[in-house]
Steps between C-alpha positions, in 0.01 A plus 500: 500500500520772722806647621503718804737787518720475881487905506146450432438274737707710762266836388149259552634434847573802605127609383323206662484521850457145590789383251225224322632511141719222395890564551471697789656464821374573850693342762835314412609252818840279443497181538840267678664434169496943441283504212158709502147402468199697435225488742188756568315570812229269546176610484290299758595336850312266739563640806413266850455639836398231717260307298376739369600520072447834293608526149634839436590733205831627518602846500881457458589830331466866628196568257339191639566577874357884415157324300456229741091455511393832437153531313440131551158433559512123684759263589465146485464315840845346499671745319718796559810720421843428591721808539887383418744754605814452398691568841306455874424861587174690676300570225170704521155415353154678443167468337482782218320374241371184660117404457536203720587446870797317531744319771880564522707234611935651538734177486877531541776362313494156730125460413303586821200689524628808672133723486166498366268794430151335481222668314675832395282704295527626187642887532225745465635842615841583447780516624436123531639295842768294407557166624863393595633229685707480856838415331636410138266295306619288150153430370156644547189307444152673433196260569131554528387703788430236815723230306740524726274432830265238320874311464660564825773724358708647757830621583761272504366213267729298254469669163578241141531685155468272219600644163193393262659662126 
């Protein structure tokens, strides 16, 4: 039997970044009858513009936003990043340390494509350009360069995010 220690528990948590060890906490939400559960961040969405389906990686957390795809090498056709902010601000994106071209698709809080950079390059002098959108954005989805045009992804389209775990 193995017996964890709670001000253990509370130290390991504080270490571990993404809060993965047994006993720890990351998000409590009440319920109607006031008492708390536990739930996390999932870690994958199926987002749907249109037709069009991509299943995305999440990057929930500061360290994820600030990681995103950097130093990835390839991204799978239907796949991508979502970007989940935690209020609907402008937020500003570039390419440093990005090996792969990449589209950038701003939706706001009510789930509507607001813009989409198509094909921005990975940053290769610096200061890098930075990408922002024309108003406050909730989410930010990265896609393979020329995704978005292949699909007809434009301003204005109905946005679904599907929590997938």
């Amino acid at each position: 039997m193995r017996v964890q220690s709670p001000l253990l528990i509370t130290i390991m948590c504080a270490i571990v970044a993404a809060s993965t060890l047994p006993g720890c906490v990351t998000t409590q939400t009440s319920t109607l009858n006031n008492t708390s559960t536990i739930s996390t961040a999932p870690t994958h969405y199926l987002v749907t513009i249109g037709k069009t389906r991509v299943y995305a990686e999440a990057a929930n957390t500061p360290e994820e936003r600030e990681t995103g795809l950097m130093n990835r090498t390839s991204l799978n056709e239907n796949a991508g990043m979502l970007f989940v902010f935690p209020t609907e601000q402008k937020q500003s994106f570039w390419m440093k340390n990005m090996r792969i071209p990449l589209d950038i698709v701003f939706i706001t809080a009510d789930k509507h494509v607001l813009n989409v950079y198509q094909s921005v390059p990975p940053c290769t002098t610096y200061p890098c350009v930075s990408y922002m959108p024309s108003a406050p954005i909730k989410y930010v989805l990265e896609v393979n360069a020329g995704f978005s045009q292949q699909h007809g992804i434009a301003s204005g389209d109905n946005v679904s995010i599907t929590a997938l775990s």
